[in-house]
N, C-alpha and C positions, 0 to 999 in steps of 0.2 A: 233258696238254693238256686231257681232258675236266676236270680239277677246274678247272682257272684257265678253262674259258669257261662253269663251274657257277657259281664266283665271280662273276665278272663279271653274268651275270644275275640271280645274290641281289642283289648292291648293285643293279641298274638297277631290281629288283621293289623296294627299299627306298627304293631316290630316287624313283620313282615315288609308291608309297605316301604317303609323309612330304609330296613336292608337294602330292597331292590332298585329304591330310589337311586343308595350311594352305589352299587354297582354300575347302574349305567352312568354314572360320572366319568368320563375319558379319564384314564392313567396317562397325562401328561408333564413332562418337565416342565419346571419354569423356562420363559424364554429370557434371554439376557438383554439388558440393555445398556447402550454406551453411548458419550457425547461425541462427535468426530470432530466440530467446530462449533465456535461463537462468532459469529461477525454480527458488527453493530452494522445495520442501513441506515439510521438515522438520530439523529441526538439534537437536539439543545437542552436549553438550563432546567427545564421543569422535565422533558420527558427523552426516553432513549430507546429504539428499536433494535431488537436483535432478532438474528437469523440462526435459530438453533439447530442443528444437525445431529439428528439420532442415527440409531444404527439399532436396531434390532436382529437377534440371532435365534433361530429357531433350532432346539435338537431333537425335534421329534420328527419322527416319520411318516408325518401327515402333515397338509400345508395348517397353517396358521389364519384364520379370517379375522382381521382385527377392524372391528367399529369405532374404536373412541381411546382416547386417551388421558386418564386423570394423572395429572405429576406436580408436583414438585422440586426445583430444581436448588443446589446449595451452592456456591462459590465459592473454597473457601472459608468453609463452614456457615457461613451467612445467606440467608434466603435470598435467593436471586427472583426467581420468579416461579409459578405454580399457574395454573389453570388447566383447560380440556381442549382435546383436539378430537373434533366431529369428522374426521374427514377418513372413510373406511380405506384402506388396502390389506393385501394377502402376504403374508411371510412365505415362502414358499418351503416345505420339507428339508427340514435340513439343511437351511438354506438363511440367507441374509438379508435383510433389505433397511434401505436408509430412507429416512422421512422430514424433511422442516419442521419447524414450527416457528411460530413466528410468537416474539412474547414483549411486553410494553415493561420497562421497568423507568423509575425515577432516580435523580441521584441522589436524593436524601434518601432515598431506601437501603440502598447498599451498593452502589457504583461507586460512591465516593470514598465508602471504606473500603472497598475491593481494589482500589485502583492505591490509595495508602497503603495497603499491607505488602501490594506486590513488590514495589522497590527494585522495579524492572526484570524481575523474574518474567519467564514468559509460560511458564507451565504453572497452572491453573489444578486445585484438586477441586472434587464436583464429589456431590450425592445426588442422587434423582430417588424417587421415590413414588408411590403411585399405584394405580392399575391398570392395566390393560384390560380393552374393553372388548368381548368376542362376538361371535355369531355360531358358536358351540352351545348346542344344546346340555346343560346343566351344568354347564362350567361360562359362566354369564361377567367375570371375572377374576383376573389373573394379577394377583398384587406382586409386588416388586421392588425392589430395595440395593441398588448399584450404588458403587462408590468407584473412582478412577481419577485420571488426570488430563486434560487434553492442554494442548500446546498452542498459546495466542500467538505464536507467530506464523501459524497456519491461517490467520483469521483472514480470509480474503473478504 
């Protein structure tokens, strides 16, 4: 009898716990993300640098502390490029803020059939995908899943 009512208050000290846990989880919205530009800085045959321009939006009313960056980026439906960005800044409340990244692609990956399918169009559709990485206490990441279009004849 004493172990089933020992039992009985582990699990009530674990559902307890595990409650209070997710309460202190911040009630935050997703924050948005968008491409603003691609500009290549450098290219030949085997490999090609681009200059990617984010744009993060924050709708909450508290700033944003973002550490890190896991993405994915699509062109056009086709994998562009993906990797992490270590490099921390703050969104500010309600507020905006745009970021580089800088990303290595080849053209037998997908430039060469990116650059076939446009047929001189100059708008581009894009998915990015990913998490954002925070310095929020129990909210340690924030996944994310944008689709849009940005226009290559912005590309400076």
């Amino acid at each position: 009898m004493n172990k089933v009512i020992a039992r009985c208050l582990l699990i009530l000290t674990l559902l307890i716990t595990a409650s209070s846990c997710s309460s202190l989880r911040p009630d935050l919205k997703a924050p948005r993300l968008a491409l603003v530009a691609v500009a290549m800085t450098s290219a030949d045959i085997f490999n090609q640098q681009f200059l990617i321009r984010m744009n993060v939006e924050n709708p909450n009313d508290r700033e944003l502390p973002i550490t890190g960056l896991d993405y994915k980026i699509f062109l056009e439906g086709d994998g562009f490029a993906e990797g992490m960005l270590n490099k921390p800044f703050v969104v500010p409340a309600n507020g905006e803020t745009d970021f580089d990244v800088t990303v290595r692609t080849n053209f037998v990956s997908g430039i060469g059939r990116l650059l076939s399918r446009l047929n001189g169009r100059t708008q581009v559709n894009y998915a990015i995908e990913g998490k954002l990485l925070t310095d929020i206490r129990f909210l340690k990441k924030i996944p994310f899943n944008e689709t849009g279009s940005v226009n290559l004849a912005v590309m400076k």
